[in-house]
Each structure stands twice: as C-alpha cells, then as structure tokens.
FIPAPA-63861 format. One record per residue (C-alpha): residue number from 1; residue in three letters; y, z, x. Coordinates in steps of 0.001 Angstrom, whole numbers. Example, Ala and Ser with C-alpha at 12.3 -4.5 7.8 and 13.67 -1.06 7.14 Angstrom:
<rs>
R_1_Ala_-4500_7800_12300
R_2_Ser_-1060_7140_13670
</rs>
This chain:
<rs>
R_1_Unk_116036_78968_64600
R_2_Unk_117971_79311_68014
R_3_Unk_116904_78152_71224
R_4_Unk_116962_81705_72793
R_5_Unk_114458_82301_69894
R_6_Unk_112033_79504_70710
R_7_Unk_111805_80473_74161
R_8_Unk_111237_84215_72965
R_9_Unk_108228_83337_70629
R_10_Unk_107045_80768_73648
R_11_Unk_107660_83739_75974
R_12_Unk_104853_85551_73332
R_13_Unk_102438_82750_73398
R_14_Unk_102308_82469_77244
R_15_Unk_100568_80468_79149
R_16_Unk_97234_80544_76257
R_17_Unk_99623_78373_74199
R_18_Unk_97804_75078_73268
R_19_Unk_98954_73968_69906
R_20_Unk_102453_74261_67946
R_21_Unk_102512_73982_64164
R_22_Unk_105700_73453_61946
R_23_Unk_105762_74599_58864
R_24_Unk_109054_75554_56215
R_25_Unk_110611_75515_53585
R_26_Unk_110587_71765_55241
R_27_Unk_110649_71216_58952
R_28_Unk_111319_67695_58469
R_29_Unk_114823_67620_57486
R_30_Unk_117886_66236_59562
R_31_Unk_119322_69738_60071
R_32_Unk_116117_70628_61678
R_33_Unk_116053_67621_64309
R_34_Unk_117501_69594_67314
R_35_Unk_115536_72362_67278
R_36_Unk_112569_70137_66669
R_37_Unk_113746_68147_70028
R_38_Unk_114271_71471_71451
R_39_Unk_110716_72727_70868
R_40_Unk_108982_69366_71557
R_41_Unk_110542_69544_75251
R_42_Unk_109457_72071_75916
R_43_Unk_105596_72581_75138
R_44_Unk_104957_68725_76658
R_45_Unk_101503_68171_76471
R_46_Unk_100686_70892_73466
R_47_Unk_98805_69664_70361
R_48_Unk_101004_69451_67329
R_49_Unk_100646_69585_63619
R_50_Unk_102997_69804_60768
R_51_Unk_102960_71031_56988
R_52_Unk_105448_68651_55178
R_53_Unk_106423_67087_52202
R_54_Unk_105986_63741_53818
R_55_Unk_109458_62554_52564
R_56_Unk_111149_62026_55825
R_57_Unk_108015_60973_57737
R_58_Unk_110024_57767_58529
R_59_Unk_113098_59225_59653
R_60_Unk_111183_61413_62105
R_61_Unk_108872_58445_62998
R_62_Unk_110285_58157_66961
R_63_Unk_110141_61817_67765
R_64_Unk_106738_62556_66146
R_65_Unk_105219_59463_67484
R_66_Unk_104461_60068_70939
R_67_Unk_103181_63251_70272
R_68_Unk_99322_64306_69711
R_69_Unk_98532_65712_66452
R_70_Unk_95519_67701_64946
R_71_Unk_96999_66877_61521
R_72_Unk_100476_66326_59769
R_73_Unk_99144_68112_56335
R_74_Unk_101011_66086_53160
R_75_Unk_101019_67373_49778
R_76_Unk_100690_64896_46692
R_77_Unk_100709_66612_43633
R_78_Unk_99017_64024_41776
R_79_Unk_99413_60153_40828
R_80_Unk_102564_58485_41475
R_81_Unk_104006_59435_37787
R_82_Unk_102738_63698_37805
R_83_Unk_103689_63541_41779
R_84_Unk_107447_62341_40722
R_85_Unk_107414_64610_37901
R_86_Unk_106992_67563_39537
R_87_Unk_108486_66684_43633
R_88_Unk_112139_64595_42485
R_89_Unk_115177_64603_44411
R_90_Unk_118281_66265_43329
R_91_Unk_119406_64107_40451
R_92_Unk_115706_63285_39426
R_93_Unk_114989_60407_42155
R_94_Unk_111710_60109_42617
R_95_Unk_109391_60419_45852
R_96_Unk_105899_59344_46088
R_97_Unk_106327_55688_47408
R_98_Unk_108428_56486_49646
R_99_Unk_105752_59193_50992
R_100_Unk_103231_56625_51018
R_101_Unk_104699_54427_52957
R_102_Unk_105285_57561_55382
R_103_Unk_101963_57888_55464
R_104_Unk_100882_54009_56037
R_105_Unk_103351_53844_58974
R_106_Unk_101907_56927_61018
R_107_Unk_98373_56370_60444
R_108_Unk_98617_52151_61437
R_109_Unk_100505_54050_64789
R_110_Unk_96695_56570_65066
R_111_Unk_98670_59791_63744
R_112_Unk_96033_61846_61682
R_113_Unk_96876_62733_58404
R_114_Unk_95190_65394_55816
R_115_Unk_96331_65154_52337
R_116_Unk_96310_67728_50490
R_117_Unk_96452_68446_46781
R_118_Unk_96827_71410_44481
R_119_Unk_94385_71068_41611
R_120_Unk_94117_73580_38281
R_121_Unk_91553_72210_35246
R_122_Unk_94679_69868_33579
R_123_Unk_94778_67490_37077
R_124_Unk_91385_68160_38560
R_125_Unk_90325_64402_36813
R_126_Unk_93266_62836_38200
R_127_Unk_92883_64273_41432
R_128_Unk_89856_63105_42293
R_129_Unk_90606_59334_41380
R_130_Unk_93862_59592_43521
R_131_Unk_91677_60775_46086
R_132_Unk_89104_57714_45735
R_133_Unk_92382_55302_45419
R_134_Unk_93426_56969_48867
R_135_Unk_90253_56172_50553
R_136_Unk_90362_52509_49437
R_137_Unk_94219_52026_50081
R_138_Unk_93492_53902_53933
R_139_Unk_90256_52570_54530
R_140_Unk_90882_50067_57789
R_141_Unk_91908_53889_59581
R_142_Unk_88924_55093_58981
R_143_Unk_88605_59150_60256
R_144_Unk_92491_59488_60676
R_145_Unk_92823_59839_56939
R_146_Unk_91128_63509_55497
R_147_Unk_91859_65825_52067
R_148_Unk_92658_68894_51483
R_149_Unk_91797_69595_47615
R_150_Unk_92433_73209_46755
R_151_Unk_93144_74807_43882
R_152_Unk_96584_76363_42862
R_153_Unk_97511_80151_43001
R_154_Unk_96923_81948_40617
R_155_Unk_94758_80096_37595
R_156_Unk_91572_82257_36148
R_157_Unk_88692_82871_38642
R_158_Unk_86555_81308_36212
R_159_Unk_88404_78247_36234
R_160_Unk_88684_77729_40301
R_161_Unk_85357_78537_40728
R_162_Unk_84728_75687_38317
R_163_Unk_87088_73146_40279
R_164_Unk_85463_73831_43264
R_165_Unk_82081_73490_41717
R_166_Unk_83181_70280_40576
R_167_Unk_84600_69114_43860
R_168_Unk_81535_70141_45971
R_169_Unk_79042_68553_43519
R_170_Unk_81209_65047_43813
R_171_Unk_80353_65193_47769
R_172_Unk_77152_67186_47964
R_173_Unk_75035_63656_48997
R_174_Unk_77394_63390_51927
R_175_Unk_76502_64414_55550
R_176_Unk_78641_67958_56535
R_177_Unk_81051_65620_58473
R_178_Unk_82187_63493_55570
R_179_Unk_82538_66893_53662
R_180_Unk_84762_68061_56065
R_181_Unk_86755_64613_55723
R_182_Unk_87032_64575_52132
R_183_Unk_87947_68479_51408
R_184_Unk_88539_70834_54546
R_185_Unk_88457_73515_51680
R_186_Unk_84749_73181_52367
R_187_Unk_83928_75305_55307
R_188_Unk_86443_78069_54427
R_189_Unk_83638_80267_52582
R_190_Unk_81172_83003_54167
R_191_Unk_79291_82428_56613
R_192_Unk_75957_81805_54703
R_193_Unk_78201_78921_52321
R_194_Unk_79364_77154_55701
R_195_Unk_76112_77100_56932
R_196_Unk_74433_75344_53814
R_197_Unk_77101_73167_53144
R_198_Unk_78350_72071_56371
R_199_Unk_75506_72922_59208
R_200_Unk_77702_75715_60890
R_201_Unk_75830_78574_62742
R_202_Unk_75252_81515_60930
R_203_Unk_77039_84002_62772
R_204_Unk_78605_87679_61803
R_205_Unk_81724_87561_60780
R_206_Unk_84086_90774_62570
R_207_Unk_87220_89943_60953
R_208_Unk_88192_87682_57868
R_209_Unk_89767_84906_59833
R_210_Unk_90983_83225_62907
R_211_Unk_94742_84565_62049
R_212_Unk_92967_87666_63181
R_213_Unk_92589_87006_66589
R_214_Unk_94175_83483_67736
R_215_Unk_97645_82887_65644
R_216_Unk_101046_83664_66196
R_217_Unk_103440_82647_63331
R_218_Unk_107248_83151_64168
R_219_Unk_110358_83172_61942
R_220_Unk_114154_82345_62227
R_221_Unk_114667_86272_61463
R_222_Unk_112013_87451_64529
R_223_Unk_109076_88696_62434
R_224_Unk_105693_87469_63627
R_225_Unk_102962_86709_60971
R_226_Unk_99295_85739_61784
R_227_Unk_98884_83264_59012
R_228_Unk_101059_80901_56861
R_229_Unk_100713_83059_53612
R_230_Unk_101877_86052_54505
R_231_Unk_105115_84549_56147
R_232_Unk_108424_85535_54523
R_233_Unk_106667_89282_53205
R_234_Unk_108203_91697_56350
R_235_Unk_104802_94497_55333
R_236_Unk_102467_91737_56376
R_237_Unk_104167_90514_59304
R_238_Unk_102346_91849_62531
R_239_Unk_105215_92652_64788
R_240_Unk_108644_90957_66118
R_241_Unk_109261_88607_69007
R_242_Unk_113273_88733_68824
R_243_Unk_114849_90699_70447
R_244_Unk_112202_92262_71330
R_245_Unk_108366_91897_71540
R_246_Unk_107003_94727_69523
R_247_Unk_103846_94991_67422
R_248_Unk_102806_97018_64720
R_249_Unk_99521_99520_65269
R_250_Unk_98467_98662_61815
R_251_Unk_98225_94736_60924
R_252_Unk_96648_92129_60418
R_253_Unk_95965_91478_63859
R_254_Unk_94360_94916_64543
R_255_Unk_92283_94705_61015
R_256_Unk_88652_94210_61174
R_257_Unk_85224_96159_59892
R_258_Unk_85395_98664_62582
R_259_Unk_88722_99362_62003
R_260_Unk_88081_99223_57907
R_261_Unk_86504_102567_57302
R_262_Unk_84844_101109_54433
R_263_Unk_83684_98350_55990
R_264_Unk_81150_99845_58455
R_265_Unk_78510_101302_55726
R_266_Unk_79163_97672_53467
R_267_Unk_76094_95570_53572
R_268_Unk_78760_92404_52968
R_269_Unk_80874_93208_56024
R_270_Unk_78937_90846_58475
R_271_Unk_79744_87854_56033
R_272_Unk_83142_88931_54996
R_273_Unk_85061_90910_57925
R_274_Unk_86845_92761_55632
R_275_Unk_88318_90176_53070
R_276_Unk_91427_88609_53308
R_277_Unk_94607_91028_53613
R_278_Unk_96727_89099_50966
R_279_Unk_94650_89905_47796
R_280_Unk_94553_93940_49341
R_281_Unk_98067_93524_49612
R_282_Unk_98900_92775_45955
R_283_Unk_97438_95505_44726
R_284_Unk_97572_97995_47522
R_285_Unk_99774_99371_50321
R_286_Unk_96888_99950_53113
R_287_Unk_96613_96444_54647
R_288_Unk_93583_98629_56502
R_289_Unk_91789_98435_52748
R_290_Unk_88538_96045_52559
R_291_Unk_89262_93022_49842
R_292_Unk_86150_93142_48119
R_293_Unk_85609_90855_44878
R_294_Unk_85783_87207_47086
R_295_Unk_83011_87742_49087
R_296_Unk_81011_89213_45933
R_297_Unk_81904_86165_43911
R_298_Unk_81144_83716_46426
R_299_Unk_77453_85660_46863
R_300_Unk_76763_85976_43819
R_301_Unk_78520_82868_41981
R_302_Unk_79538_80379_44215
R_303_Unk_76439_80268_46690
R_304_Unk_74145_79773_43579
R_305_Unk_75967_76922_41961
R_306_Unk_76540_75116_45183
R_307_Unk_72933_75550_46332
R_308_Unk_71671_74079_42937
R_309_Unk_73786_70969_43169
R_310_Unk_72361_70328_46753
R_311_Unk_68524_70725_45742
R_312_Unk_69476_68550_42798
R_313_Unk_71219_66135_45315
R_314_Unk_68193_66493_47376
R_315_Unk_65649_65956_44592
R_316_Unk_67921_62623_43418
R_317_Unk_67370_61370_46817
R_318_Unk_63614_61700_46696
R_319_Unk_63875_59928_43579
R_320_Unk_65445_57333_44673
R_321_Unk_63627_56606_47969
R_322_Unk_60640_56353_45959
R_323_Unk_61743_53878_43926
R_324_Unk_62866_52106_47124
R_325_Unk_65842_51662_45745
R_326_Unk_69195_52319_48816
R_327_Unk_70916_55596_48791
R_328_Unk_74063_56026_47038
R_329_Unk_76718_56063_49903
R_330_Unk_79476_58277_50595
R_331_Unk_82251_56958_52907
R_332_Unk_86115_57571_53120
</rs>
C-alpha cells in the first residue's frame, strides 16, 4: 500500500473515522513498518486493533505501544507442540514461545489482547485446556486478556454445532460479561441467542451485520470490502477508493430485508437481516439472495441446546445453594 492510497481510503472514511484495523496476509512484518508509521501519523488519536500472527509483536513493540487498542487478535492453533506443527518458519523453526512472550510483554505494558483459536472435533479437548492454561499464565492482567474460540471453515454442520455446544455449556454458569471474555464467538448469533446468553436487547435485526452499515475495508489494489471475509474476492467487494471513489448499486453495503425481495414476506427476517452474503455467495451469483439455513439452524438447533444447558446450569445452582454449599466460580 502507497501513501497516496492511505490518504485516498482516509479521504473515504472522513471525518466519522474512529478506529483503524490491520489485518493481512501479516501486517506485522518489517516490509510493512513504513506504511504502518505512515498510517499511525496520521489518524493520531484513532482506536487501533490488529489481526496478527503475534510473531513479531516484539519487534513492533515501540510503535504499537503508545497507541490505544480495542484488541490485537492472536491466533494459537493449539498447544505449544500442534501450534509449531502447523505455524513453523521457513526451514521448520518453530513459533509459539516466541508468541507468548509477545503476548506477556504487551499485556504487562495494558495492551488488550484476544486470542483466538480455530477448533474442529480432533483439537476441541486441547483447546479448551490451552485456554484454562492461558487464564492461569495471564491472570495478574486480569480483563486485558479475552478468547476467541471458533470453529474452522468448513467441517460438517453437525460437528460445529457440537463444538459450540460444547464451548457454551463449559461457560454457561458465568455472568454474560465473563462469556464475552472467554469466547467473543458468543454474542455473534440472532438476536433471540444474544439475548439469552449474554443479556443483549432484543431488537430487529435490518441487515445481517455491522459490515452492513459501519465498515470500510481497503486493499493495496483499491477495492473496498465491508468485512474481513470477503476481502481478496473483487464480486464481494462494495466499490473502489483508488483512483477513484466509486460504489457498486448492488453490495453488501446496500443489502438488507427491504432490499431482499424474499426477505420482506420471511417470518425469520427480523432475527436474521437477510443472512450473511458469503454462504449466498458460494452457491449463488445474486449477493441480493437471502442466506437462509443459519438462521434456521440456530432456531431450531442451536437455541434449544443452549437454552437446556442454561436451565440445567440454573437448576445445578439451586442445588447447590440448598445444600449451602459456594457456587462453582468462573473467572479468567
């Protein structure tokens, strides 16, 4: 990216601008570093946040450190021996304690970090435990540290609804905030999900997502995306910035139930705004087509198995108090 083209996309943002994410391939490698300066200087006083491999956190320590940060989102794809299995360094050198101490050295400085992990049924086990060994190891920085366990793309439907079954049922006896803490996945279902799970306000959902009203995603190559999937596919990109500002009349940015024509008879539409764009997209050309089977599955599959592990959690509670015995606690 060229500094004509940062000022183009900050030209785009305008004065609304108040957070800048970086995201790759890897932003955090030395080629990167001047056009990181570049950006930095000029959106002083932004909010930041960054999607990394963690490798280089060090290296980058004195330019990151001053900044404020929502989150700097790390990805650990297991324990130290599956992580270095699977992320190595050309010639097999391996990564994770080097990322760790990454990690240790930006949250002892108060920089947030969410650590996120992609689970299938083979590392689900291990997951979990690296996530309790996490909480112990980061303990003294109390609410800087967070998760982000989500499953990988494409495995069965069976099996992630399983995963997250299994995740949600670990934390159901925790309050919504500590859910939030230990998996931000939670909160990313309909509207009637968030609302049990995590206490938000059950409102109608118009379109799938914030990317459908509040993001702007640039590339090196001028496209403009609304949301970190669909960057680096040109038919879901929602316009250019460079050279010129153009968007497209059909998007994801102008997609919503009104504009879904089967959307405004659906009695799901108010929970699902349409469904997210990248599953229509992989099996249709008409981003202005209503994804349908997610917000079914979560109705009529999810919803039931999460709501039994919280009556159950509830129920255990009772149990408990009557025996006037403490409450099982649930910290990170």
């Amino acid at each position: 990216m060229t500094p004509d083209q940062v000022d183009a996309a900050l030209e785009l943002a305008g004065e609304n601008l108040e957070s800048v994410g970086f995201f790759g391939g890897e932003p955090l490698l030395a080629s990167n570093k001047k056009i990181l300066e570049y950006i930095i200087s000029k959106t002083k006083g932004k909010t930041f946040s960054i999607t990394t491999n963690g490798y280089h956190l060090e290296e980058f320590f004195e330019i990151l450190s001053p900044l404020k940060f929502s989150e700097i989102l790390v990805t650990l794809d297991g324990g130290e021996d599956t992580h270095n299995s699977r992320r190595f360094l050309v010639g097999g050198k391996p990564t994770y304690s080097k990322i760790l101490k990454g990690i240790e050295k930006c949250l002892s400085n108060g920089m947030p970090i969410c650590i996120r992990m992609n689970l299938e049924s083979s590392n689900l086990e291990e997951g979990q435990l690296l996530q309790q060994e996490l909480m112990n190891r980061f303990q003294k920085h109390g609410g800087l540290v967070s998760f982000e366990m989500g499953t990988i793309f494409g495995i069965p439907e069976e099996d992630k609804v399983n995963i997250l079954t299994q995740l949600y049922k670990t934390d159901a006896i925790c309050s919504p905030e500590e859910k939030r803490k230990r998996n931000s996945m939670v909160g990313r279902f309909n509207p009637i999900i968030n609302s049990m799970t995590i206490g938000t306000k059950l409102r109608p959902t118009y379109s799938f997502c914030s990317a459908h009203i509040s993001s702007f995603i640039v590339d090196p190559y001028g496209m403009i995306y609304a949301c970190l999937p669909s960057v680096g596919k040109p038919t879901l990109s929602i316009g250019t910035y460079y050279p010129n500002i153009e968007f497209k009349e059909k998007s994801i940015y102008t997609r919503n139930i009104e504009t879904i024509s089967e959307c405004r008879e659906c009695v799901y539409s108010l929970l699902c705004g349409g469904g997210c764009p990248l599953g229509v997209m992989r099996c249709e050309d008409d981003i202005m087509k209503p994804e349908c089977f997610s917000i079914k599955n979560q109705v009529h599959n999810i919803l039931p198995r999460f709501y039994n592990i919280n009556e159950d959690a509830k129920n255990k509670n009772k149990e408990t108090k009557n025996q006037n015995q403490p409450a099982k606690a649930c910290s990170l």
